[in-house]
C-alpha positions as CSV (number, residue, x, y, z in Angstrom):
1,X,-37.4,196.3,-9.1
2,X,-35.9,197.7,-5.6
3,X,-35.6,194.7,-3.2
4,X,-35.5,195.5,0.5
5,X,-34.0,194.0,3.5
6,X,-34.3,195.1,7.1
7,X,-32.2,193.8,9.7
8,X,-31.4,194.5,13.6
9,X,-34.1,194.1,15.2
10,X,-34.4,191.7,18.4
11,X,-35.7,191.7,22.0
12,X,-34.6,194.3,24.3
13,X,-35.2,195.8,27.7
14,X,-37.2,199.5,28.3
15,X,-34.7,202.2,28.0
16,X,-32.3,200.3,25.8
17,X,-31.5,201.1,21.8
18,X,-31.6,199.1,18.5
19,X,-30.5,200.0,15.6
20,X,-32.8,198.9,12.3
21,X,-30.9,198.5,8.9
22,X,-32.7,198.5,5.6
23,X,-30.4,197.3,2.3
24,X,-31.7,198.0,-0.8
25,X,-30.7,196.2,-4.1
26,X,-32.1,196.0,-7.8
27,X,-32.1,199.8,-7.8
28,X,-30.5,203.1,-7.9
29,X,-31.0,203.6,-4.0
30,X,-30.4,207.3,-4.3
31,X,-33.8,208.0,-6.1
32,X,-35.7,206.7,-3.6
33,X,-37.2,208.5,-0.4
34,X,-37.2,205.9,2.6
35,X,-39.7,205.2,4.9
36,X,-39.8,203.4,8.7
37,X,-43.6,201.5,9.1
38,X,-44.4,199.6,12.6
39,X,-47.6,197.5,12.6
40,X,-48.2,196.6,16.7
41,X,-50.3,193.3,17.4
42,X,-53.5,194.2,16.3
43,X,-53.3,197.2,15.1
44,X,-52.8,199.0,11.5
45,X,-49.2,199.6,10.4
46,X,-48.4,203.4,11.0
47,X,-45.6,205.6,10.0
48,X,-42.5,205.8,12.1
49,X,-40.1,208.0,9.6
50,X,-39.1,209.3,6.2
51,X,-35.9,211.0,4.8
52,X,-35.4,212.2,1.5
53,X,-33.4,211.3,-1.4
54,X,-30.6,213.2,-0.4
55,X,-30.9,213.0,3.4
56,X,-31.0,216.3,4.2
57,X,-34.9,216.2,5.1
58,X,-36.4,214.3,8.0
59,X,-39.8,213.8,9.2
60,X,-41.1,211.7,11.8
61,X,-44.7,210.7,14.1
62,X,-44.7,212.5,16.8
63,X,-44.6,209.5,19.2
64,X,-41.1,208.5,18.3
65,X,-39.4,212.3,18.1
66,X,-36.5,212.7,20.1
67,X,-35.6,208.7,20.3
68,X,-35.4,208.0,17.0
69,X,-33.2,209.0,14.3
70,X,-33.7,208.0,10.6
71,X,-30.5,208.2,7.6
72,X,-29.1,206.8,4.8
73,X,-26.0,205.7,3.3
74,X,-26.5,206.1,-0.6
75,X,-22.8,204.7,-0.9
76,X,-23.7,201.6,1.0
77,X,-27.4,201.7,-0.4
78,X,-28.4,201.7,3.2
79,X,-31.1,203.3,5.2
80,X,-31.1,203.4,9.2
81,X,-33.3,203.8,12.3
82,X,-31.6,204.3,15.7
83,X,-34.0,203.9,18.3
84,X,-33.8,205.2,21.7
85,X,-34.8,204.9,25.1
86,X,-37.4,202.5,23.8
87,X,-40.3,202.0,25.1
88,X,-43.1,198.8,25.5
89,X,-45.0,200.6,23.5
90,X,-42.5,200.4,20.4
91,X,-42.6,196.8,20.4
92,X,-44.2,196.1,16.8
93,X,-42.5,194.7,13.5
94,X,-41.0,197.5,11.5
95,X,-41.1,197.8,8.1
96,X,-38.8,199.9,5.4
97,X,-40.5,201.1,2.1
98,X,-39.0,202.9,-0.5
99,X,-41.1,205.5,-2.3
100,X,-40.0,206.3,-6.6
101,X,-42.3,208.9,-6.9
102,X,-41.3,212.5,-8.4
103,X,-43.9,214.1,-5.7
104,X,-46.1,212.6,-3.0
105,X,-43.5,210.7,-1.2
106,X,-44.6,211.3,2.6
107,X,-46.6,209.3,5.4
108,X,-48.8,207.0,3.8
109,X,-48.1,203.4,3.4
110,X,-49.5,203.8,-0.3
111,X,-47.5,206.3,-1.7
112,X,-44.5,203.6,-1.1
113,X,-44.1,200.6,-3.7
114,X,-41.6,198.9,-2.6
115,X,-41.8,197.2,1.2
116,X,-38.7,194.8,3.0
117,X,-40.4,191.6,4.5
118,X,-40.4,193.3,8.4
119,X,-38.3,192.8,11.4
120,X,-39.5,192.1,14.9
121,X,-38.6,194.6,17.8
122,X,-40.0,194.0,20.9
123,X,-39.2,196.2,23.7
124,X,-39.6,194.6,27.7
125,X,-40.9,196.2,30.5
């Protein structure tokens, strides 16, 4: 059983960057595709980002393309969302999920079985 931890998140001004880390243990990290989730006060939570086992496929929301950059570090068992010139609109608490499946690994907060506990980013204006 994967067990996920995010970390990095915090409170920072419009324009500015964080950096998201999610470690994984209790797992081989490398077979798993790894999702970013957001969930903004009162709304669903909605994809941000996937990459794929290897890393060498990313996909992301539209609303986040061009400011923010999803990888991995199978060696360190690390995934990673940089996030640039951030907006109010970003503010929401971000999620990894790791996703086991053979197929079917893509945008839908389903296909994932395995979720970290969230960590808060909120973005001033």
């Amino acid at each position: 059983q994967v067990q996920l931890v995010e970390s990095g998140g915090g409170l920072v001004q419009a324009g500015g960057s964080l950096r998201l880390s999610c470690t994984a243990s209790g797992g081989t990290f490398s077979t798993y595709v790894m999702g970013w989730f957001r969930r903004a006060p009162g709304k669903e939570r909605e994809f941000v980002a996937t990459i794929s086992r290897s890393g060498g496929i990313t996909f992301y929301v539209d609303t986040v393309k061009g400011r923010f950059t999803i990888s991995r570090d199978n060696a360190r068992s690390t995934a990673y969302l940089q996030m640039n010139s951030l907006k109010p609109e970003d503010t929401a608490v971000y999620y990894c999920a790791a996703c086991g499946s053979g197929t079917g690994c893509g945008s839908q907060t389903y296909e994932y079985e395995h979720w970290g506990q969230g960590t808060q980013v909120t973005v001033s204006s």
